[in-house]
N, C-alpha and C positions, 0 to 999 in steps of 0.2 A: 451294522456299522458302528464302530465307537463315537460316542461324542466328542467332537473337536475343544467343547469347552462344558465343562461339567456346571450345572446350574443348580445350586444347593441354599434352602435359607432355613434358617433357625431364629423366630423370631422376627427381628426387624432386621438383621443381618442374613445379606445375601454372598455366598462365597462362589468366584466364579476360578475353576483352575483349568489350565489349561493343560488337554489328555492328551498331548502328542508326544510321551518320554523317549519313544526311542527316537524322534528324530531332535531329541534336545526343545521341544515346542517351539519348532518352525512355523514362521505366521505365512505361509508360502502358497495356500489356494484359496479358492474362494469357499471352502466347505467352513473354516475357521474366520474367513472374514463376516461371511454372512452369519455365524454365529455370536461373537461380538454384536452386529448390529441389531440381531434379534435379542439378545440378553439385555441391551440399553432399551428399548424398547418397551420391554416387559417391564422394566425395573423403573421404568418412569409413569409407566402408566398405573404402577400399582403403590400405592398409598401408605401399604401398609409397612413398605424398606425402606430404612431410615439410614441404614448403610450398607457399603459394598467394601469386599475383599477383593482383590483378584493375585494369585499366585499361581504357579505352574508344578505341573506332576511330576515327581521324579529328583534329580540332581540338578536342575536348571532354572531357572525361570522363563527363561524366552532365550535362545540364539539366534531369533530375530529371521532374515531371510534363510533359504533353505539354497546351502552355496554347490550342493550336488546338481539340483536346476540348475541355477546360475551354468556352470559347466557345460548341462547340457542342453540349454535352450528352452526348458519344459514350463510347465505350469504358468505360473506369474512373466515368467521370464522368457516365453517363448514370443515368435513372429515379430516383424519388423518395427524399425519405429515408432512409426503410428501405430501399432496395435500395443506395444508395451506401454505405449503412454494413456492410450485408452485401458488396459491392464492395472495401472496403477490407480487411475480416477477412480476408476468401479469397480477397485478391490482391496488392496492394501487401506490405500486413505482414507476408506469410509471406516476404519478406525479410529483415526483419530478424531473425525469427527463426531461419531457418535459417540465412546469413550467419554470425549472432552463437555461432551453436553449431558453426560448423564447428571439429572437434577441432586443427586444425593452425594454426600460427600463420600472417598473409595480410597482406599489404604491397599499401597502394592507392598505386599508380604514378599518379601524377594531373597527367594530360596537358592539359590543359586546363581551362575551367569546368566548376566542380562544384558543381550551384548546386540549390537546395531538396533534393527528393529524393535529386539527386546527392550534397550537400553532405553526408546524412546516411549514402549507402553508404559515404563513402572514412572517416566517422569508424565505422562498423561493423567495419572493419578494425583491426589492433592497432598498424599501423605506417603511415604515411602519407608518402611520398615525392612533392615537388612539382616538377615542369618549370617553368623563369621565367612559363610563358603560364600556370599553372595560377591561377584565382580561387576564393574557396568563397564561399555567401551562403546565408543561413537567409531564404530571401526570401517564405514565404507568407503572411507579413501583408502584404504589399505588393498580393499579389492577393487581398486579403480572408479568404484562410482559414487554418488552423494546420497545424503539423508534426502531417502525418496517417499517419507511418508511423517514430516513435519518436523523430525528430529532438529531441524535449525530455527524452529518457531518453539518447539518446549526446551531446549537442554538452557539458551541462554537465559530463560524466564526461571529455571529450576536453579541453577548456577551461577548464573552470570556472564556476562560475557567474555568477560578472556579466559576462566577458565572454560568455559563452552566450547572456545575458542579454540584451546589450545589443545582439545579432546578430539574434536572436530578435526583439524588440520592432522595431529600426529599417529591417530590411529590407536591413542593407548589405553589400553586396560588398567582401570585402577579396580584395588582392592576395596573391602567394606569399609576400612577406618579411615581412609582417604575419601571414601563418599561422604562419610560423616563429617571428617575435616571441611569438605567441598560445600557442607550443606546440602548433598543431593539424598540423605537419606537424614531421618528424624533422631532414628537407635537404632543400634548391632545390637546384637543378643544370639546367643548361642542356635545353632541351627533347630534344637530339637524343642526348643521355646519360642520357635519362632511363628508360629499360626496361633499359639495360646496367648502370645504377645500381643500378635494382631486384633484376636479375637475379644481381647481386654479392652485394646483402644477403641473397637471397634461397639463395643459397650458402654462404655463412658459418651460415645458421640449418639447412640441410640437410643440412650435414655432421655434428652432433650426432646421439646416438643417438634412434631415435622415438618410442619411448615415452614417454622422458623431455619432449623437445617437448610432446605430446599430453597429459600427465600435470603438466606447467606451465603450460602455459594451461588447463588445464581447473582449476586452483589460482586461477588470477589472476581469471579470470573468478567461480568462489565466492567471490573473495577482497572484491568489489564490491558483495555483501549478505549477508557471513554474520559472524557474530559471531566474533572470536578465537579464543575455544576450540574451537569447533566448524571451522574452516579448518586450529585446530593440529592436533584428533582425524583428518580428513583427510589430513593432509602428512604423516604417522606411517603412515599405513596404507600410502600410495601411495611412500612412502620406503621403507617394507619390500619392497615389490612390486619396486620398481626394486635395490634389491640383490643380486633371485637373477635374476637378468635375465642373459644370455647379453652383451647388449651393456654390463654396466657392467662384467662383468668386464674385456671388450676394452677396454676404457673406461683401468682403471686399468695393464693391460699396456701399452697405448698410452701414457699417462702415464712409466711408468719406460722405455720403451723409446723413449724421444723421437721419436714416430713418429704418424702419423694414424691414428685410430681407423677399421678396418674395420666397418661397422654392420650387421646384417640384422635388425635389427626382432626381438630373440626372450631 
C-alpha cells in the first residue's frame, strides 16, 4: 500500500509530503490521519530534527476533505450524528493537534491549492511558503458545513480576524499574492523553486542550536494564551536551562571566534 505521507530526512530536516495526487491529497481517512500523528511523534521524540517541511505530491497541496465522500456518506463522512462527530474527535482533529505541538519549528511549502482542510494544515504550520500556482480558500460554507478541524482557532491567529473573517463567511479562494498581501504566506517564488526555497529556510533555522529552537516555539506557542507574567515566569526558567547547555557555550565561542557554531543537541 502507498504511504499516505512520505517521511524523508536529510540532516536535521525532515520533509513530510503528502502521497495522495490523485485524489488532489485528501485528508479523508484515518490511514493519513494516523499518519500525521505517527510522524509528530517520531519527530519529537528524536533529537536529532531541528526542522520540518511539510508539502503535498503532485499539483496541490491539500484539497482538504474528500467531497466525493462527502456525496456519498463514506469514510470520515459516513453514519449518523454521533458517529461523525466521534469521526471527527478521533480522526481529522488529531491533526491539528498533533501538528500544532510538534516541538520543532515547520515551514508549509505550499505547492498548490490548499483549500478547506488544506487551507487549515499550511496555517498549522509556523512558516508558510507559497509556489505562484499555490491558492488557499476557507471554503466550507460553500458546501454547507464549518471548519471542522480548527480552521476558526488558526486562520484568525494567521490573519486576523476580519480578514479570517471574511474568508470564513464568503467561501473565497484567493491567490498566492493575495496570501502574501494577507500575511498568510512569508514569500511566492516560482513553483519550480519552491522546495529549494523551503529547503534554504529550512537550513538557516537548522543550523541554530536545538534546544534553543524546541524551547522558542514551545514560548511562542504559550505565548498565544497565556498571560505575561506567567510566559515571563516561563522564559526565566527555560533561559536558565539554555545557559548550562553544552551548545550555548559553543554558541558564544562560535560568536568570538567568527566561526559557525558546531551543535549536538546537549
Amino acid at each position: 500500500m502507498t504511504e499516505p505521507l512520505i517521511y524523508e530526512q536529510n540532516e536535521g530536516i525532515v520533509t513530510l509530503t503528502i502521497n495522495r495526487p490523485e485524489e488532489r491529497n485528501a485528508l479523508s481517512d484515518d490511514l493519513i490521519f494516523r499518519a500525521f500523528v505517527d510522524a509528530a511523534e517520531r519527530i519529537n521524540k528524536d533529537n536529532s530534527v531541528r526542522c520540518v517541511i511539510l508539502t503535498g505530491k503532485g499539483k496541490a497541496f491539500s484539497a482538504g476533505g474528500n467531497v466525493k465522500h462527502m456525496r456519498d456518506k463514506e469514510g470520515l463522512f459516513a453514519g449518523s450524528p454521533t458517529e461523525l462527530r466521534q469521526g471527527y474527535r478521533h480522526g481529522i482533529q488529531k491533526i491539528p493537534l498533533a501538528f500544532y505541538n510538534l516541538e520543532v519549528p515547520t515551514i508549509a511549502a505550499v505547492n498548490g491549492p490548499a483549500i478547506g482542510a488544506g487551507c487549515d494544515l499550511a496555517c498549522m504550520c509556523d512558516i508558510r511558503i507559497a509556489g505562484k500556482s499555490a491558492k488557499f480558500g476557507e471554503t466550507f460554507v460553500a458546501l454547507g458545513i464549518i471548519p471542522g478541524d480548527g480552521g476558526a482557532w488558526f486562520l484568525p491567529r494567521t490573519i486576523g480576524r476580519s480578514r479570517a473573517a471574511e474568508l470564513t463567511f464568503t467561501g473565497d479562494v484567493i491567490d498566492a499574492e493575495t496570501a502574501l498581501e494577507y500575511g498568510m504566506v512569508s514569500r511566492v517564488v516560482e513553483d519550480d523553486d519552491l522546495l529549494a526555497a523551503a529547503n534554504e529556510l529550512a537550513g538557516r533555522i537548522a543550523r541554530n542550536p536545538p534546544h534553543a529552537l524546541r524551547l522558542s516555539k514551545k514560548l511562542m506557542r504559550e505565548g498565544e494564551h497565556t498571560r505575561l507574567d506567567s510566559l515571563l515566569e516561563m522564559s526565566s526558567a527555560f533561559q536558565a536551562l539554555s545557559h548550562f547547555t553544552e551548545d550555548h557555550m559553543e554558541a558564544i565561542d562560535a560568536f568570538f571566534e567568527k566561526r559557525p557554531g558546531d551543535y549536538k543537541g546537549k
